[in-house]
DSSP file (Angstrom, degrees, kcal/mol; ACC not computed):
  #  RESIDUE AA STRUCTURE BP1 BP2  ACC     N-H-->O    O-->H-N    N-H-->O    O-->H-N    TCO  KAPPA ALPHA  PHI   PSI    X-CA   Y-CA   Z-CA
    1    1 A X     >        0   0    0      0, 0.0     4,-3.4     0, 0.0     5,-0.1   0.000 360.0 360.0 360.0 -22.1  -78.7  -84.9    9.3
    2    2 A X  H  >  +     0   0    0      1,-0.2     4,-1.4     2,-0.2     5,-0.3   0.928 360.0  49.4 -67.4 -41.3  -75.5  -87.0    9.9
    3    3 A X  H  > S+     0   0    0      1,-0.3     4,-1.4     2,-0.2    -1,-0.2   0.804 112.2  47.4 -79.8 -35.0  -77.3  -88.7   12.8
    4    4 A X  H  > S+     0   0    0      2,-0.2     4,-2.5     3,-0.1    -1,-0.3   0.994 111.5  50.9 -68.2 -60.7  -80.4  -89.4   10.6
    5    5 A X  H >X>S+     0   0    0     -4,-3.4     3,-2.3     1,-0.2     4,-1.0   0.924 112.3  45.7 -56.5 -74.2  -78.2  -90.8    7.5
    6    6 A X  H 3<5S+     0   0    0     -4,-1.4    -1,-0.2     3,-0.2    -2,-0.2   0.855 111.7  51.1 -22.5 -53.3  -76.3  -93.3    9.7
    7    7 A X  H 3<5S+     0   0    0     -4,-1.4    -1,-0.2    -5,-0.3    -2,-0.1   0.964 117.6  45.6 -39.7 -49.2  -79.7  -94.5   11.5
    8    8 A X  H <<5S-     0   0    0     -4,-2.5    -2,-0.2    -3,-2.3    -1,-0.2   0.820 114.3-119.3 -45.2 -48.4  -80.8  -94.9    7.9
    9    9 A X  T  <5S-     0   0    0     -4,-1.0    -3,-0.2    -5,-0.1    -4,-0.1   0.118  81.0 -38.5  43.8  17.6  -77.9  -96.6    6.7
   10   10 A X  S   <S+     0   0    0     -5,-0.8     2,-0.6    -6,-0.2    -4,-0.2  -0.056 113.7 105.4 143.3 -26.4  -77.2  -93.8    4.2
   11   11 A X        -     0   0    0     -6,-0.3     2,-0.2    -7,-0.1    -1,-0.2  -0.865  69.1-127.8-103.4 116.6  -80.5  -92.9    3.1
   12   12 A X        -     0   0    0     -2,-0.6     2,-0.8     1,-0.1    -7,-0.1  -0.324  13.2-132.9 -58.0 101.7  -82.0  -89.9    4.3
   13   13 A X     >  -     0   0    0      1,-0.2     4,-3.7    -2,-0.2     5,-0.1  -0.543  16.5-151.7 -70.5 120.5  -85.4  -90.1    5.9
   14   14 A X  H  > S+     0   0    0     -2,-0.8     4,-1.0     2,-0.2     5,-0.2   0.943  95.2  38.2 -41.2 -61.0  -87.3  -87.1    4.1
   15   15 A X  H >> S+     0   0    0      1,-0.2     3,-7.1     2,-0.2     4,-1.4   0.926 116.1  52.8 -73.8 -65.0  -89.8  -86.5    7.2
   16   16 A X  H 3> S+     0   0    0      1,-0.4     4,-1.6     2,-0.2    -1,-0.2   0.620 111.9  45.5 -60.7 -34.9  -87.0  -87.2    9.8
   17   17 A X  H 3< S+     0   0    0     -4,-3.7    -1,-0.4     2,-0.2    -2,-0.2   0.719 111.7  54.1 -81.9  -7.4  -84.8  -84.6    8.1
   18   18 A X  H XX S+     0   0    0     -3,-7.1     4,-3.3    -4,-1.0     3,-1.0   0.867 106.6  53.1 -82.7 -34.1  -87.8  -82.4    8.0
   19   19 A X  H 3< S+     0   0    0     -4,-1.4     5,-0.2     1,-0.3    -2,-0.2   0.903 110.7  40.3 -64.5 -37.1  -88.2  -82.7   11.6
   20   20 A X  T 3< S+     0   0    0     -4,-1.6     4,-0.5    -5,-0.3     3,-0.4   0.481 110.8  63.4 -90.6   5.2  -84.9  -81.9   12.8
   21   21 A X  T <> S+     0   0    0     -3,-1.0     4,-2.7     1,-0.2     2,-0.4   0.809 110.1  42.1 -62.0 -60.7  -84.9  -79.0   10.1
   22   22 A X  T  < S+     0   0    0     -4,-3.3    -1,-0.2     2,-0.2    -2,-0.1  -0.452 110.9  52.3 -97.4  53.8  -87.5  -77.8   11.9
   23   23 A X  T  > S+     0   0    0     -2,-0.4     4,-0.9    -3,-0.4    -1,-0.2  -0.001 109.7  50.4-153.6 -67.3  -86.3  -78.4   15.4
   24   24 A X  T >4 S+     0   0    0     -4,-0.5     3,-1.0     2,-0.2    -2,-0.2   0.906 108.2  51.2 -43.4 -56.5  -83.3  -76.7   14.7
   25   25 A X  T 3< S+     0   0    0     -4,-2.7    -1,-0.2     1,-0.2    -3,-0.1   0.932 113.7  49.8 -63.7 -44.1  -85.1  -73.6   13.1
   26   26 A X  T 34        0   0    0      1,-0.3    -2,-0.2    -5,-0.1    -1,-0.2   0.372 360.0 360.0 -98.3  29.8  -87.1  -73.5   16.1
   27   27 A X    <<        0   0    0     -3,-1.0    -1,-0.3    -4,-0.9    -2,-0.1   0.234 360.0 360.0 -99.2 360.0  -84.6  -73.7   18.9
């Protein structure tokens, strides 16, 4: 998520964090 906010600039993309949510669950 860190990688995501910083990309952002602070603000959390909702699908991007779902995707690595769900990347993460399924590794």
């Amino acid at each position: 998520v860190g990688a995501v906010m910083k990309s952002s600039k602070g603000k959390a993309d909702g699908k991007a964090v779902t995707a690595l949510l769900q990347a993460k669950a399924a590794s």
